[in-house]
C-alpha positions in Angstrom: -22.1 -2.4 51.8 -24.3 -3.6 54.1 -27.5 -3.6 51.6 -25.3 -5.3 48.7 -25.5 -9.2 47.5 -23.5 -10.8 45.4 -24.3 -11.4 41.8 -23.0 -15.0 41.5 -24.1 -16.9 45.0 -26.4 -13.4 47.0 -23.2 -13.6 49.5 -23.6 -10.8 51.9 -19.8 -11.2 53.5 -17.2 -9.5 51.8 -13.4 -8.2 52.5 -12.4 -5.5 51.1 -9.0 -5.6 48.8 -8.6 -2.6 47.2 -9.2 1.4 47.4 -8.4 2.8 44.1 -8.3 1.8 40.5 -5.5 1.4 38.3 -4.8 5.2 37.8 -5.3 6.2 41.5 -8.9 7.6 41.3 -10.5 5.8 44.2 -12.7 3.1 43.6 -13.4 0.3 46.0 -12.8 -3.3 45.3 -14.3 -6.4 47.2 -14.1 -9.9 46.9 -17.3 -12.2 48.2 -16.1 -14.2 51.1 -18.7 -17.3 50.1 -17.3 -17.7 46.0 -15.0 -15.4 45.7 -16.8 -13.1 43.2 -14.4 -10.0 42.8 -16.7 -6.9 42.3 -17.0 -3.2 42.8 -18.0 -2.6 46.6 -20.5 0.3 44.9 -22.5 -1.1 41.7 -23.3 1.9 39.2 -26.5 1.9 38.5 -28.2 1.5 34.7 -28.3 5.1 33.9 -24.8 5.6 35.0 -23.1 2.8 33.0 -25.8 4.1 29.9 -23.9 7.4 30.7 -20.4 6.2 31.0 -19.9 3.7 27.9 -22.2 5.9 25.0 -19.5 9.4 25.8 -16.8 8.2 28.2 -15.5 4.8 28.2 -13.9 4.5 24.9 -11.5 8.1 25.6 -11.3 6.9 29.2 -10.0 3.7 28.4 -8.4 3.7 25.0 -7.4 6.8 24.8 -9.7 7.8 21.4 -13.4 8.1 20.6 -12.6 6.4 17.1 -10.7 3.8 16.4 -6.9 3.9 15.0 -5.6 1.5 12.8 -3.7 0.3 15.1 -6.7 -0.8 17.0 -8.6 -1.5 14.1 -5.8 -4.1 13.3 -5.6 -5.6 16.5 -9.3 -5.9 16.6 -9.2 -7.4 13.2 -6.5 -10.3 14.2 -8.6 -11.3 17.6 -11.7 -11.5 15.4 -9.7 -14.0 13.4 -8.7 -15.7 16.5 -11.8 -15.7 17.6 -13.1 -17.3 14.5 -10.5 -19.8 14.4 -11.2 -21.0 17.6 -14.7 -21.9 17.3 -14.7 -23.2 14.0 -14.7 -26.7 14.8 -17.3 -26.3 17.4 -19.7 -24.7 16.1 -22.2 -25.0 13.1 -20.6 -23.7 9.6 -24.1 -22.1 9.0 -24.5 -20.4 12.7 -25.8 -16.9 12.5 -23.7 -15.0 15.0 -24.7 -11.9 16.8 -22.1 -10.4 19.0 -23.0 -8.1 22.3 -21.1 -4.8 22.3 -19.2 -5.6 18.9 -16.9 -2.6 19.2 -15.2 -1.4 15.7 -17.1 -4.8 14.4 -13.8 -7.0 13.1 -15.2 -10.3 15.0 -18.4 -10.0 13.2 -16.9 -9.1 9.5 -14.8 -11.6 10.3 -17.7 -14.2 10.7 -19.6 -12.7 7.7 -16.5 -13.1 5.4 -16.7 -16.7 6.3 -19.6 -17.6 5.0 -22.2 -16.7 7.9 -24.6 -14.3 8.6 -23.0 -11.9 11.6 -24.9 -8.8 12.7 -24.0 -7.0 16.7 -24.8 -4.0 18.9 -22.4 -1.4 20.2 -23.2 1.4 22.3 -20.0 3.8 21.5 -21.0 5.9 18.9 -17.6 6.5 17.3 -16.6 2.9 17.4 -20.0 1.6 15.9 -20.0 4.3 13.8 -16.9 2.9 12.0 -18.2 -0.5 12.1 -21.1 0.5 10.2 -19.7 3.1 7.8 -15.9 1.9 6.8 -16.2 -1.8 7.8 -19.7 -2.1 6.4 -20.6 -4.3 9.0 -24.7 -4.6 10.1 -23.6 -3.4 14.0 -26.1 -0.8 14.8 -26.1 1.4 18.3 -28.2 -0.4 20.9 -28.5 -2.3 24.4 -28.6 -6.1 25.6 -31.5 -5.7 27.1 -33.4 -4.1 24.1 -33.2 -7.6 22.1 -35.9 -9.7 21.5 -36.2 -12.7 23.6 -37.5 -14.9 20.9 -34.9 -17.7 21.6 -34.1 -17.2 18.0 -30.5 -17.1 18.1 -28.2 -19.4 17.7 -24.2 -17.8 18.2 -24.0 -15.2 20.9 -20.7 -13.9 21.5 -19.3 -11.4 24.6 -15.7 -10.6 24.0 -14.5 -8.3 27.0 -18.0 -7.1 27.8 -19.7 -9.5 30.8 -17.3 -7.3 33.2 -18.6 -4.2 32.5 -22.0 -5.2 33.4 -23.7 -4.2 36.5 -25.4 -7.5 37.4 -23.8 -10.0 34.9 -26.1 -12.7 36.0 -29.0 -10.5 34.4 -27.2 -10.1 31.3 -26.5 -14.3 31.1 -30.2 -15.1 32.0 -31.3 -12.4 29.2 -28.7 -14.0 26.9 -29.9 -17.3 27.6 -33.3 -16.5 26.3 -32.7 -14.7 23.4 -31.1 -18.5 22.1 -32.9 -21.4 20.4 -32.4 -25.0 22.9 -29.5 -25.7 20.9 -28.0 -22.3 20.7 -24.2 -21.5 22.3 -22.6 -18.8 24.2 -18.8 -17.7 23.9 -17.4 -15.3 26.6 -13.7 -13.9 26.8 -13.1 -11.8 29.7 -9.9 -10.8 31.7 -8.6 -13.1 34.2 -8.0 -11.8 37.8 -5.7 -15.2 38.0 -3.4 -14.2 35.7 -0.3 -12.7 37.0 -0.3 -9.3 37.4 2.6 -6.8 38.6 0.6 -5.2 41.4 -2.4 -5.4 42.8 -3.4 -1.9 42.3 -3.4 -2.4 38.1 -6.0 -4.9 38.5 -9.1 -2.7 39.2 -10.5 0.1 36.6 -14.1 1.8 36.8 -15.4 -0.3 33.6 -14.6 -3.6 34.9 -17.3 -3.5 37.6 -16.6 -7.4 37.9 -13.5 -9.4 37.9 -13.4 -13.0 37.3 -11.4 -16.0 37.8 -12.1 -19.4 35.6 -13.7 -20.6 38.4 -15.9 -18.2 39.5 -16.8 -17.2 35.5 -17.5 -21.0 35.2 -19.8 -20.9 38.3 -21.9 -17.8 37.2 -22.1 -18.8 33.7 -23.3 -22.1 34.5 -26.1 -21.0 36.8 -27.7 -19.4 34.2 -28.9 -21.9 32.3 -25.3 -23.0 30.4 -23.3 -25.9 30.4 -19.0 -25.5 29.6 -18.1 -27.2 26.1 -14.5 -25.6 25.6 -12.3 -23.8 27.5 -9.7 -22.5 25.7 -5.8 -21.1 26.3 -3.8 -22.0 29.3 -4.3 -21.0 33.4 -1.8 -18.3 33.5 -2.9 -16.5 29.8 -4.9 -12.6 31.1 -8.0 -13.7 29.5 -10.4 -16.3 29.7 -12.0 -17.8 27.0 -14.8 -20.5 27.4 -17.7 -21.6 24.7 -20.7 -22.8 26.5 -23.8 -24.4 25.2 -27.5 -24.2 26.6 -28.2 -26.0 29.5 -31.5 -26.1 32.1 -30.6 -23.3 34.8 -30.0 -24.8 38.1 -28.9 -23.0 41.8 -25.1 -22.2 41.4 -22.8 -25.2 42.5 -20.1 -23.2 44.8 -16.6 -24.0 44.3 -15.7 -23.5 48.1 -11.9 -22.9 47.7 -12.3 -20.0 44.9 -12.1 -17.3 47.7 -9.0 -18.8 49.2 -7.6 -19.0 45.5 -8.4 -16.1 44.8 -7.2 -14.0 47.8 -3.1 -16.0 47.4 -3.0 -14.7 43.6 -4.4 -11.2 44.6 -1.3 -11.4 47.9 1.1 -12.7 45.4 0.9 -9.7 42.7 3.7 -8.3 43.6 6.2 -6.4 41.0 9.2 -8.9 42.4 7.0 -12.4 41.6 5.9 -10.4 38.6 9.0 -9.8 37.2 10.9 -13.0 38.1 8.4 -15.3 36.1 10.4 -17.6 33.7 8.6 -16.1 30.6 8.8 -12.5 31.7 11.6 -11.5 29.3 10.1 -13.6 26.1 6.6 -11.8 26.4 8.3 -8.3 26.9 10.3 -8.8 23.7 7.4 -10.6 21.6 5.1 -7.1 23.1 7.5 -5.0 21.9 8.5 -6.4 18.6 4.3 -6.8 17.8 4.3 -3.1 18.6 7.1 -1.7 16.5 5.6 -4.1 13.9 2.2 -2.5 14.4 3.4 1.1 13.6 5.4 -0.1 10.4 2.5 -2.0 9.1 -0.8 -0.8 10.4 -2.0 1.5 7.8 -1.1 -0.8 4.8 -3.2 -3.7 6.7 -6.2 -1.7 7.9 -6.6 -0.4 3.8 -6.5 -4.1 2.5 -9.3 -5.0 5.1 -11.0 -1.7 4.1 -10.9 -3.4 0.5 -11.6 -7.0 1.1 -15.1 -5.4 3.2 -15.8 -3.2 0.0 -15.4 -6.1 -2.7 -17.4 -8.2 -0.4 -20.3 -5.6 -0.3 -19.7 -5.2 -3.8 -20.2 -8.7 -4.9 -22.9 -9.3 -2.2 -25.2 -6.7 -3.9 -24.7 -8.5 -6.8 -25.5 -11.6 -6.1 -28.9 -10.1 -4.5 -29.7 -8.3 -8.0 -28.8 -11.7 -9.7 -30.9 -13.9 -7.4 -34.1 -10.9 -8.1 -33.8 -11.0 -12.1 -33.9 -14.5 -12.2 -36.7 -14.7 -9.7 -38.6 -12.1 -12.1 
């Protein structure tokens, strides 16, 4: 490690905290000793990660290549979270364009409400569903293929800024590919959240690990200022809308790595399991998973319909709007 800097403050001082991932493969994890950035302690490199997430990442981590309707309906239900969320803050006309868009829900879900929604995803099977059963405009492609015209004015990065090798590079590319006014959501998991051990906190894909703080930091630096930060300290994701800023030197929060370092000591499966609301969340888990299997299939084929009559009457309207403009 004595070459690597870190991607939020160029830190050079780090202490190890872990050796493996969250199956047992080994994988080291570090934490920087100046912010606190949590990071692999080897960064793969482009052609790796390229590698990795267009064959690998969706059977390594979800178990399938294409997408069940389980997942589909899960996906579908964030997307409407999602959209929920940000409706008051953001312009009812925004075109949105989401980075790494996955089966595609949060952007039909956009579209479906009235505003033009388009995203990239590098998984073939997952875009591939996007595309062909969801009718969704998510084609295959990269961040960093995407014109920096500052043209845009919604970009969105659900669970993606961790799997990025230098997440400052992706921020700063974001950054210019939106208009002055333009604004940024990112949702991410939080390392703060309480976890049972610390060995299920690490995978391969989540090269970065993120705490509100340090995600506020990073973010921030690039040219961003914070304009909502939604759900509570202790919820295992974090999910902040940001609008565009002038980029300034990053502004250190200097207890981060102390922070940090107590909720890493404290995941134990003891504190874990002794939380007030352990019980409630199992049951509520468990309940929204036996109600998944009873219900999935029916709910996936009346989104499969609501996309189709929506493509249907779209076409339409386009061969209306062209006769009369004949």
């Amino acid at each position: 490690m004595e070459h690597k800097q870190c991607d939020l403050c160029s830190g050079t001082k780090f202490e190890k905290i872990g050796n493996q991932d969250r199956h047992g493969n080994p994988l080291e994890s570090v934490i920087c000793k100046t912010c606190g950035l949590v990071a692999h302690g080897q960064i793969p490199t482009d052609e790796e990660l390229a590698r990795y997430y267009a064959t690998e990442y969706r059977q390594s981590y979800h178990g399938e290549l294409t997408p069940s309707e389980r997942r589909v309906m899960r996906a579908w239900k964030n997307g409407e979270r999602i959209f929920n969320q940000l409706q008051p803050h953001i312009n009812s006309n925004a075109e949105v364009f989401e980075v790494g868009a996955g089966i595609g829900c949060t952007v039909k879900v956009f579209e479906l409400n009235g505003h033009r929604a388009s995203g990239i995803e590098p998984g073939e099977g997952f875009q591939n569903y996007s595309q062909q059963t969801l009718l969704t405009d998510v084609v295959r492609g990269d961040l960093f293929e995407q014109p920096r015209d500052h043209s845009r004015e919604l970009v969105l990065l659900v669970h993606v800024i961790e799997h990025f090798n230098s997440p400052r590079r992706a921020l700063e590319y974001i950054r210019s590919m939106l208009t002055d006014t333009g604004q940024f959501y990112v949702e991410c998991p939080n390392i703060a959240a309480p976890f049972a051990r610390r060995s299920k906190m690490f995978h391969y894909a989540h090269i970065h690990n993120f705490t509100p703080s340090s995600l506020k930091m990073l973010v921030e630096s690039c040219g961003f200022k914070l304009e909502q930060q939604f759900g509570s300290k202790e919820d295992p994701n974090l999910q902040m809308l940001f609008s565009c800023s002038e980029k300034s030197e990053p502004i250190i929060d200097p207890t981060n790595y102390h922070q940090t370092m107590r909720v890493i000591n404290e995941a134990t499966p003891l504190r874990y399991h002794l939380r007030p609301y352990y019980f409630s969340s199992r049951l509520t888990k468990v309940s929204s998973y036996l109600k998944e299997h009873l219900t999935a299939r029916q709910f996936v084929a009346d989104v499969i319909q609501k996309c189709q009559q929506h493509a249907a009457n779209t076409h339409k309207k386009i061969l209306s709007e062209t006769r009369s403009a004949a």
